[in-house]
N, C-alpha and C positions, 0 to 999 in steps of 0.2 A: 261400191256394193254390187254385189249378182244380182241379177235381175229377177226379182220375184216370180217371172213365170216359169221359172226354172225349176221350182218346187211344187208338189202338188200333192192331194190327199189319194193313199192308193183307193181302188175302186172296195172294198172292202172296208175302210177309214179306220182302219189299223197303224199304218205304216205312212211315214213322209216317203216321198217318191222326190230325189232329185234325176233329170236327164240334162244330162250339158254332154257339148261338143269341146273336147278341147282345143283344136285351133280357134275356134269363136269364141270361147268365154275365158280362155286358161290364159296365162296360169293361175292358179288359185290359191288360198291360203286355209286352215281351220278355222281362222276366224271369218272367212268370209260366208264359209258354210254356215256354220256356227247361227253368222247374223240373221243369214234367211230364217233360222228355225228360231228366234226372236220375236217372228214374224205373229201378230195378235192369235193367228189361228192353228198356230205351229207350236207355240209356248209352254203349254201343259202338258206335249209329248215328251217323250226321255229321248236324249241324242245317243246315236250309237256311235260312241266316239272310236272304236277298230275299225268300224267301215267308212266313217267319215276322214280316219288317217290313210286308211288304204285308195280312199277315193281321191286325198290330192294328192299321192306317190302317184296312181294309174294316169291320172290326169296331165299330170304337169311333164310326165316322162312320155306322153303322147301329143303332149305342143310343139310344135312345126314338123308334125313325121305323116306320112301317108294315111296310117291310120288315125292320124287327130282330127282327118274331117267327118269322122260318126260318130254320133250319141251312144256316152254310155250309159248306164241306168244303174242307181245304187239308192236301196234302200236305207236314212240317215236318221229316222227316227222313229217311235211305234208307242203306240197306248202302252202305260201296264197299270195292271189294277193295283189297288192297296196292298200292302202284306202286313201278316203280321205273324210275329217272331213271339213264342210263350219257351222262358227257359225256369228250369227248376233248379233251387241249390242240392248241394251235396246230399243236405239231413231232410231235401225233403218236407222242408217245414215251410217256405216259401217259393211263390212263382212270380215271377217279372212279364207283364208284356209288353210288348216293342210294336208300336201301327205307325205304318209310312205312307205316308198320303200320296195317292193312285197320283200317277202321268196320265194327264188326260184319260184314264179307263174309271173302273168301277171302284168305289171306296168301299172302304172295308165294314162291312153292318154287322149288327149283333148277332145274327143269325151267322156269319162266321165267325165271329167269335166263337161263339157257342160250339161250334164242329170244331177251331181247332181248340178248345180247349180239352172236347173229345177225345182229338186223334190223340194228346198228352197229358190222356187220362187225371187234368187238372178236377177234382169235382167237388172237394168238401176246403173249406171255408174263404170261400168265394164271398167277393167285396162288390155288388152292383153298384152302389155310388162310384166308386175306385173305376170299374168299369165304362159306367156311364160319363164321367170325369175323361177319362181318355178323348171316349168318342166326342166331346162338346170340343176338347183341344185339338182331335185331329180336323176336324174342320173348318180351322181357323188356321191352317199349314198348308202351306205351298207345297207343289209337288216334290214327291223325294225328302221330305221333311219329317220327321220322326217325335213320337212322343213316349215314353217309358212309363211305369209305374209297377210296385206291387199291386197284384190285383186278387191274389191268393193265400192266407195264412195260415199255416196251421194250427192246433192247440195241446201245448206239451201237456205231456200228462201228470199229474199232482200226488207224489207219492205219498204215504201213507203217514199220519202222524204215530210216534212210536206212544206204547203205554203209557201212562203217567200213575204214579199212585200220592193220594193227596193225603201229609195226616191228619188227624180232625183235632187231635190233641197235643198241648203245650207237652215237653222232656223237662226234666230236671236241667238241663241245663241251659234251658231259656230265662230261666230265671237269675241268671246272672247279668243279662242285659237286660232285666226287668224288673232293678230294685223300685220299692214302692215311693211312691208319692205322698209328702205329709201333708198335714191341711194349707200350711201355708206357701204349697206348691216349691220346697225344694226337697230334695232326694236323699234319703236314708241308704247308703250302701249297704249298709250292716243290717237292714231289714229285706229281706228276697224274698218276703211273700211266705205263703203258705206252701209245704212241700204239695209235689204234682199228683192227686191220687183219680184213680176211677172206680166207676161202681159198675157192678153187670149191668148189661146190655147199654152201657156208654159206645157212641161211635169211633174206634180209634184211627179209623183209614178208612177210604174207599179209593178205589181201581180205577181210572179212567181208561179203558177198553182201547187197544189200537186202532185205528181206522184201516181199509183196505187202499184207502186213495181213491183218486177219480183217472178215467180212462181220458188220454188226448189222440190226436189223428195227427197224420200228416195229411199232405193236398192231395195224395190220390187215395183219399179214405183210408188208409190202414189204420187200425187200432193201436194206438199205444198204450203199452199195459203199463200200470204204474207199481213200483215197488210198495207192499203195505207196510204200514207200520211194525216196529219191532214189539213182540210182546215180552211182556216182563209178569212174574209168578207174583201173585198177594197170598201167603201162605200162613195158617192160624202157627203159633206161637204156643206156648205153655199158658194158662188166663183164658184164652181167645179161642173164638169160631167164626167161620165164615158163616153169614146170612142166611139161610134155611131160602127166603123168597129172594136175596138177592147175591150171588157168591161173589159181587164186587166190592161188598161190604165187610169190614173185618168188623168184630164185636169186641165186648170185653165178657169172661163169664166169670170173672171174681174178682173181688175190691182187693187195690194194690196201686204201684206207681208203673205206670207204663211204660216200656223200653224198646226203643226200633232195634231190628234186626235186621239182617241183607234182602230179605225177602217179604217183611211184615214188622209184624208186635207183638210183644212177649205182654202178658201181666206177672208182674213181681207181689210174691212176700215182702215184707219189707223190714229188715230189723236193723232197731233203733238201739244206737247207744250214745249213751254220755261222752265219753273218751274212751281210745283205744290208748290205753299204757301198759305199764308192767303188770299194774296188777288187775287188767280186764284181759291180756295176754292174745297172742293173733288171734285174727279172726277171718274165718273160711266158712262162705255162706252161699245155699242155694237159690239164690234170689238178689234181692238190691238192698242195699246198707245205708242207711240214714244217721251218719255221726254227728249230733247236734253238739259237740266242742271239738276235740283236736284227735291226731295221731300224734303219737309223741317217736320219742329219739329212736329206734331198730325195731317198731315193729312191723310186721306185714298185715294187710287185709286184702283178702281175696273173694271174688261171688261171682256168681254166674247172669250178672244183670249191673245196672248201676251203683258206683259209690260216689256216696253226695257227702261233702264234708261241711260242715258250716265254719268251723274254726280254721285251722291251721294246720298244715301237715310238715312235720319238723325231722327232717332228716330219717324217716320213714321207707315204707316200701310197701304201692297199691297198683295191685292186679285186678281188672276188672275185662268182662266178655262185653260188656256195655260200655258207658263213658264215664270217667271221671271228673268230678264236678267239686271245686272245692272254691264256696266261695269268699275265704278272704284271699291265705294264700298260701303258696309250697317253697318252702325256705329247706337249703342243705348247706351241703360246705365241703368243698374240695379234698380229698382225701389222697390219691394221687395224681401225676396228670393229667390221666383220663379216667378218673375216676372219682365221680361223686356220691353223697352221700344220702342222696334220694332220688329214689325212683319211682317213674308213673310210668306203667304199661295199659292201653287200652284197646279192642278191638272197634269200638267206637271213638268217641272224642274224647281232649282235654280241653277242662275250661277251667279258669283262674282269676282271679284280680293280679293276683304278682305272683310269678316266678323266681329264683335266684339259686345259682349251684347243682340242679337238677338235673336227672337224666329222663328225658320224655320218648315216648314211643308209641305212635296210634296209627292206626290203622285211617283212622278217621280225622276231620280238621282238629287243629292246635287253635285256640282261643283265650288270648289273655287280654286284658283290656286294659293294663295299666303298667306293666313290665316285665320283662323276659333277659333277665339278668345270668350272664357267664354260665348257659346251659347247654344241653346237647339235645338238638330238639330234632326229631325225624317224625316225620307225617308222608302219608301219602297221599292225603289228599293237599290244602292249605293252610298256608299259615296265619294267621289273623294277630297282631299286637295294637291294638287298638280301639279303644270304646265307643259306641255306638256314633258318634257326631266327630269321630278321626280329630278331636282335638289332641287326644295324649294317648301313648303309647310308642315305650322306647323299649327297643331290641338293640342290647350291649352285650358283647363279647358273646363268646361260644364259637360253636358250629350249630347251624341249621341245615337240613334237611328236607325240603319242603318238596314232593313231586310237582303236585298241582301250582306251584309259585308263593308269594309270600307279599303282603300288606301290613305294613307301618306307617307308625306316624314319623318314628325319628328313626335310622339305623346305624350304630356308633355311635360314636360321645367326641366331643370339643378335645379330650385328651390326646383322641386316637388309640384310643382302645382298638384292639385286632378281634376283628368280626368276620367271621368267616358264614357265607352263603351259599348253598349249592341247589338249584331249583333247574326242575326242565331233563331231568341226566335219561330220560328213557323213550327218546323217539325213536333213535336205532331200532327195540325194540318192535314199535311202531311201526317201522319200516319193515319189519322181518313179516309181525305176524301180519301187514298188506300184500307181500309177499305171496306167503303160503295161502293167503286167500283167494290171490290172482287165479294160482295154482289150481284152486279147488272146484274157482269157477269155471276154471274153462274143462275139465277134468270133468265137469258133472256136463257140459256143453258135448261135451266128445261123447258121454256115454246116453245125453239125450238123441243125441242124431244117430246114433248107434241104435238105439231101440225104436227110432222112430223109419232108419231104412227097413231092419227085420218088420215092424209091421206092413211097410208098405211091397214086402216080398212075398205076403200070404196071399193064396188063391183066392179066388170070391168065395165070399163070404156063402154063397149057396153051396158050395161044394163042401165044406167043415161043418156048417151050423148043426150038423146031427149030431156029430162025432164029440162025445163027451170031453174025452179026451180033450181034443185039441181045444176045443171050446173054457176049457180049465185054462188052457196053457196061453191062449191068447189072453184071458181074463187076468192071469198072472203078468202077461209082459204089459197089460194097459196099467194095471195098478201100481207098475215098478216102473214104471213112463212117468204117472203121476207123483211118486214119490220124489222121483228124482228130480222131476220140474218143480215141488216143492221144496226139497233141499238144494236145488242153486238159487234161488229166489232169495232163499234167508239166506245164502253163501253172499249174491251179490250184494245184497244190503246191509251183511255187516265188512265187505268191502267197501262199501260207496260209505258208511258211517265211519270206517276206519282211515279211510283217504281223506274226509274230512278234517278229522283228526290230526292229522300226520299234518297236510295242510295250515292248519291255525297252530300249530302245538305252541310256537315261541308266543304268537301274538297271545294265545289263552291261558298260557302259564313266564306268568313274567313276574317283576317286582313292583311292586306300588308305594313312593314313599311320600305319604304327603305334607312333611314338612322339610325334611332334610337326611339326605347321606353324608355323613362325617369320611373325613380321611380315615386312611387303612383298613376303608370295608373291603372284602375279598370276596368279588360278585363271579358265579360262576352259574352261568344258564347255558347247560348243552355243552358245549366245548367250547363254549366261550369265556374268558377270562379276562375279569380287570380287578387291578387292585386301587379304588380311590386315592389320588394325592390332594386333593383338595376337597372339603365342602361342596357339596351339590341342594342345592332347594328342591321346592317341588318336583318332582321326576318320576316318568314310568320307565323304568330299566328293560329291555329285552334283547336278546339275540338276533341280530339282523347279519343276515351272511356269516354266520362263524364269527360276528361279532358284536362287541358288546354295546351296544346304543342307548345315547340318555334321550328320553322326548321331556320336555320343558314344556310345553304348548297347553296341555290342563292344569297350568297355574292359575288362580283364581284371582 
């Protein structure tokens, strides 16, 4: 080992000081330097290991020459204080800091902390345990020893809940999943209650108001604005007014059966007949129709609100602007092909105990609770075959149509009846109008920053403020400033609502069968296609990658 007096603290006790002769002490090695700064009082300096390599290159190439009998002098080691390292992510939402415990100099205190969190502008949601946690760590590290943590978070901001509107009252067609109860608690099918009616000033809806959201920040305090909620219109109907003290409140102003509509509730007239036959002849009504027995073989009924059937609708034909609700059940019979011999058209729902031969059409869900027998069923919302507790409900033969997807208990038959299923066919759609939205948002971005350079081109404000004139015209480009920052707000949030969308579409519109798929159902979600060769049990069917997936896993 070199001789310890070889090494010394410089006169400012900064810096190791080695002085060696090389013919007397060389040659030397890095490690032997190395050793001396080992040395108890030497140890919690940092080595400067370029001038400690450069000192045994000068050294050992100056053993046994003329000039190896002078002292050279090379500074080998030197205090450094603490540091510390504050990095930010990408979004801004988080900072990391990094404290390295000081060589022999000064450790790193709160008090710089606190500046360099300054110099990088770290300031809003700052963690002092987090903080304080560091510095209790860095003082239990060796020099040049390193501690990390988040010590800054942000808080994303909380966009807005969309409208909701709640209805306060029972449809005519609740009543089909809510036959009544006898005293000795089992269930009358054939009994559905009393039809749905109200009286003025009954509650039929109220509005739950969109929220604006809550504002979040990032760590160097900026505000993050949150998108608000989407609103949606609660509009009076024909019957109905909005609230006089509250216009989130819909009312009723005349006794009838109440009927939703896209944007509210209607109050219906209501007329009542026995049967619709030859000799009660069609019926075309301004309001909702209450047939307490049947439609019989060709005729039509038509109204402008709901048709509730109590009996049976027999090879018929019902048009309705509301839903159709019949509850035993709609029997037809094959005429050609494609072509059956009853029809239900509704811009709301269908609901039924049994189907069979029919031709369906609704704007709104399809609801059968007990069977959907060799029909041609198109819905654009979902399809429902099955009664309240998913014991029974088989969907045999046809074509289905279902946008929103489709839920059974059985679909197909042990024979292999040909069932054909098409759900899910419009995300392309989906995709376009995300698209044109893209489009619109960044189209109203370009003409925000367009109106917001032209304001910041206008002279001071002292030199125009007289000038009528201009004082219009700057009033005109602030109010078309805020127009616009109001139409890309609602532009991006029905982007971000529609990327959702587009996002879940197979997962939210799929097939539910909960007892069993038979062979030769013909399942078609999206562009995906399978044709069943065998029995399947319990199953949720959905489109994964362009294809058709069975999940097994919520069997009970």
């Amino acid at each position: 080992m070199l001789d310890p007096e070889l090494v010394e603290l410089s006169a400012d006790n900064v810096f190791v000081e080695l002085r060696i002769t090389p013919n007397t002490h060389g040659p030397v090695t890095e490690e032997a330097i190395l050793a001396l700064l080992s040395l108890p009082e030497f140890e919690q300096l940092f080595p400067l290991e370029n001038i400690i390599l450069k000192a045994v290159i000068e050294i050992n190439q100056l053993c046994g020459q003329d000039d190896g009998k002078f002292e050279l002098f090379f500074k080998i080691a030197e205090r450094r204080n603490g540091t510390i390292e504050i990095e930010v992510n990408e979004d801004k939402m988080e900072s990391e800091m990094q404290l390295t415990a000081a060589w022999g100099g000064e450790e790193v205190s709160i008090q710089d902390i606190l500046k360099a969190l300054k110099a990088n502008n770290v300031c809003m949601g700052l963690s002092k345990v987090k903080i304080q946690t560091l510095l209790k760590q860095l003082s239990q590290l060796g020099p040049g020893k390193t501690c990390r943590s988040v010590i800054a978070t942000g808080k994303p901001s909380l966009n807005g809940d969309n409208a909701l509107i709640e209805r306060k009252v029972p449809l005519a067609r609740e009543r089909l999943l809510q036959p009544q109860e006898n005293e000795d608690g089992t269930v009358d099918m054939r009994n559905l209650g009393a039809v749905i009616m109200v009286k003025p000033g009954d509650l039929l809806m109220e509005k739950i108001p969109a929220t604006i959201g809550t504002e979040g920040y990032n760590v160097h305090g900026q505000i993050l604005a949150p998108l608000p909620g989407k609103d949606t219109t609660l509009s009076a109907g024909e019957g109905t007014e909005l609230s006089e003290s509250n216009p989130n409140l819909l009312l009723a102003t005349v006794p009838g059966q109440p009927v939703e509509t896209k944007t509210g509730m209607q109050v219906d007239d209501v007329l009542n007949i026995k049967d619709v036959d030859v000799g009660y002849g069609n019926v075309e009504f301004k309001g909702s129709i209450l047939i307490t027995g049947d439609v019989h073989e060709g005729m039509v009924v038509k109204c402008s609100g709901d048709i509730t059937v109590i009996g049976f609708v027999d090879s018929a034909s019902l048009f309705a602007d509301g839903d159709v609700i019949v509850s035993k059940g709609i029997i037809g019979r094959q005429l050609k092909e494609r072509e059956l011999s009853t029809k239900i058209k509704a811009k709301g729902q269908i609901c039924a105990q049994f189907i069979q031969y029919s031709d369906l059409d609704a704007e709104g869900e399809i609801l059968v609770t007990k069977q959907l027998l060799h029909s041609h069923t198109r819905t654009k919302q979902r399809l429902t075959v099955s009664d309240a507790n998913n014991r029974r409900g088989d969907l045999v033969g046809g074509v289905v149509e279902a946008a929103k997807g489709l839920k059974a208990v059985i679909i197909g038959a042990t024979a292999g009846t040909k069932t054909e299923v098409f759900c899910a066919m419009e995300q392309s759609n989906l995709k376009n109008n995300m698209k044109e939205l893209d489009q619109a948002v960044k189209s109203m971005v370009v003409a925000k920053l367009d109106i917001e350079a032209r304001l910041k081109k206008l002279p001071p404000k002292s030199e125009w403020q007289g000038d009528e004139m201009m004082v219009e015209q700057v009033n005109m480009m602030l109010e078309e400033k805020n127009r616009i920052t109001e139409e890309w707000k609602r532009e991006e949030l029905e982007y971000e609502l529609t990327k959702q969308e587009v996002e879940s579409y197979y997962q939210d519109n799929r097939i539910e069968a909960h007892k069993h798929i038979f062979a030769n159902v013909e399942l078609h979600i999206g562009q995906a296609f399978n044709r069943t060769q065998r029995e399947h049990g319990t199953c949720i069917v959905s489109n994964e990658n362009q294809e058709i997936k069975f999940d097994y896993s919520n069997r009970s």
